[in-house]
C-alpha positions in Angstrom: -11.5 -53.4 -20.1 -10.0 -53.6 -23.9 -8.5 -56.9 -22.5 -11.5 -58.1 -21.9 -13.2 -57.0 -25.4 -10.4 -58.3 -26.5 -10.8 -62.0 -25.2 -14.3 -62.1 -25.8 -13.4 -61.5 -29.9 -10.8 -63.7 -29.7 -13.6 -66.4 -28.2 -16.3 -65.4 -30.7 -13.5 -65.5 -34.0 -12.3 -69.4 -32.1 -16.1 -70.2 -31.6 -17.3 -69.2 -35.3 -14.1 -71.0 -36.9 -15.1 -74.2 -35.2 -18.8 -74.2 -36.5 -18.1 -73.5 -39.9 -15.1 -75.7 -40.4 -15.2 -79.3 -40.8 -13.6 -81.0 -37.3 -11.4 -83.6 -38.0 -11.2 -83.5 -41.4 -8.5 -82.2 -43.5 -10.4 -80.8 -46.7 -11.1 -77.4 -46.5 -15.0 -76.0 -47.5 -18.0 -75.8 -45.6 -19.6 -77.9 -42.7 -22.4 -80.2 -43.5 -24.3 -78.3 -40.4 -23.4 -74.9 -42.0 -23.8 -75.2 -46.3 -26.2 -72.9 -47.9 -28.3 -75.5 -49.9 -28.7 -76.9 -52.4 -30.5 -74.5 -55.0 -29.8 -71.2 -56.4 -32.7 -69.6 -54.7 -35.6 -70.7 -52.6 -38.8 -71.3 -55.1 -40.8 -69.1 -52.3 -43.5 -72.1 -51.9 -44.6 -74.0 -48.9 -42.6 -77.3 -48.4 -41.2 -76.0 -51.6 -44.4 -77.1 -53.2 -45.6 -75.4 -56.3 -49.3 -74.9 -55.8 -52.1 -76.6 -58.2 -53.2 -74.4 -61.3 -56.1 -72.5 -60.6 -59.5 -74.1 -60.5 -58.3 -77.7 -58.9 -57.7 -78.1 -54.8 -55.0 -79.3 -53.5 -55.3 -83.3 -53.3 -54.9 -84.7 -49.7 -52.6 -87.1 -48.4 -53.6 -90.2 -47.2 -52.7 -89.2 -43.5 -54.2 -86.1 -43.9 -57.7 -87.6 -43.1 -57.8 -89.6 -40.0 -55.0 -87.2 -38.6 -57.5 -84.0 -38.5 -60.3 -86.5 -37.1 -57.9 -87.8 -34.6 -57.2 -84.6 -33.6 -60.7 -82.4 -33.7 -62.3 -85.8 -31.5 -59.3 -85.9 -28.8 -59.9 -81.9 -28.5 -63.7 -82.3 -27.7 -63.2 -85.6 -25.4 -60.6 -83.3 -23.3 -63.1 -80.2 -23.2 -66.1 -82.5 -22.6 -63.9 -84.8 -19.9 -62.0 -81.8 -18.1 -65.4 -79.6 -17.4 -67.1 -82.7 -16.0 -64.3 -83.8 -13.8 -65.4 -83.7 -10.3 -63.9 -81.3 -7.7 -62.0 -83.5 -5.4 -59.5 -80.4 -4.1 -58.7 -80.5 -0.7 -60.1 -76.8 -0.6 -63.8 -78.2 -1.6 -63.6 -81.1 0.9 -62.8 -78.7 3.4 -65.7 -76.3 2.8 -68.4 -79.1 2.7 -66.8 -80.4 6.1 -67.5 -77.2 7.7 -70.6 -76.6 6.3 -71.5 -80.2 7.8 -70.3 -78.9 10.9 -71.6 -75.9 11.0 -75.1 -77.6 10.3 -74.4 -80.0 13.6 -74.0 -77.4 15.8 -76.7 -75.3 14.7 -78.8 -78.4 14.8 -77.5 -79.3 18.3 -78.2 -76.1 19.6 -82.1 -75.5 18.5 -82.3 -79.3 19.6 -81.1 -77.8 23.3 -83.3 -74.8 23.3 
């Protein structure tokens, strides 16, 4: 077993060396997939936007608009659309060929009597 903890640190210290050294370049420092950033600290807002002064809303985007009417009209054409879809399983056709059936031979029967 220690042979095999062994290899598996080995692998993990080969592994981490790889991402956060820059392949085939000879300068040492970080990756570009691994650097911390480029501020001190994070500012703590959204999209590192501060917010407006208190009193004034936010001003919306131009996208911001016909993306949230896009959006609210595509979810109440899918409700609407997808509860008034017919029923065309092969379960339902089944069930209204019996009952079709079943109405033939009851009919054929009190016809007989």
């Amino acid at each position: 077993m220690p042979s095999s903890t062994q290899s598996l640190t080995v692998a993990a210290k080969t592994l981490r060396n790889r991402i956060f050294s820059r392949s085939g370049s000879t300068s040492a420092g970080p990756s570009r997939w691994a650097t911390p950033g480029h501020e001190e600290r994070p500012k703590g807002y959204f999209m590192n936007r501060t917010p407006p002064p208190p009193g004034q809303s936010r001003k919306w985007e131009d996208w911001e608009l016909p993306c949230y009417i896009t959006s609210f009209l595509t979810i109440v054409i899918l409700g609407v659309g997808l509860n008034a879809k017919p029923d065309l399983s092969i379960e339902t056709w089944a069930h209204q060929k019996a009952l079709e059936r079943l109405e033939m031979e009851r009919l054929g029967d009190s016809s007989s009597d």
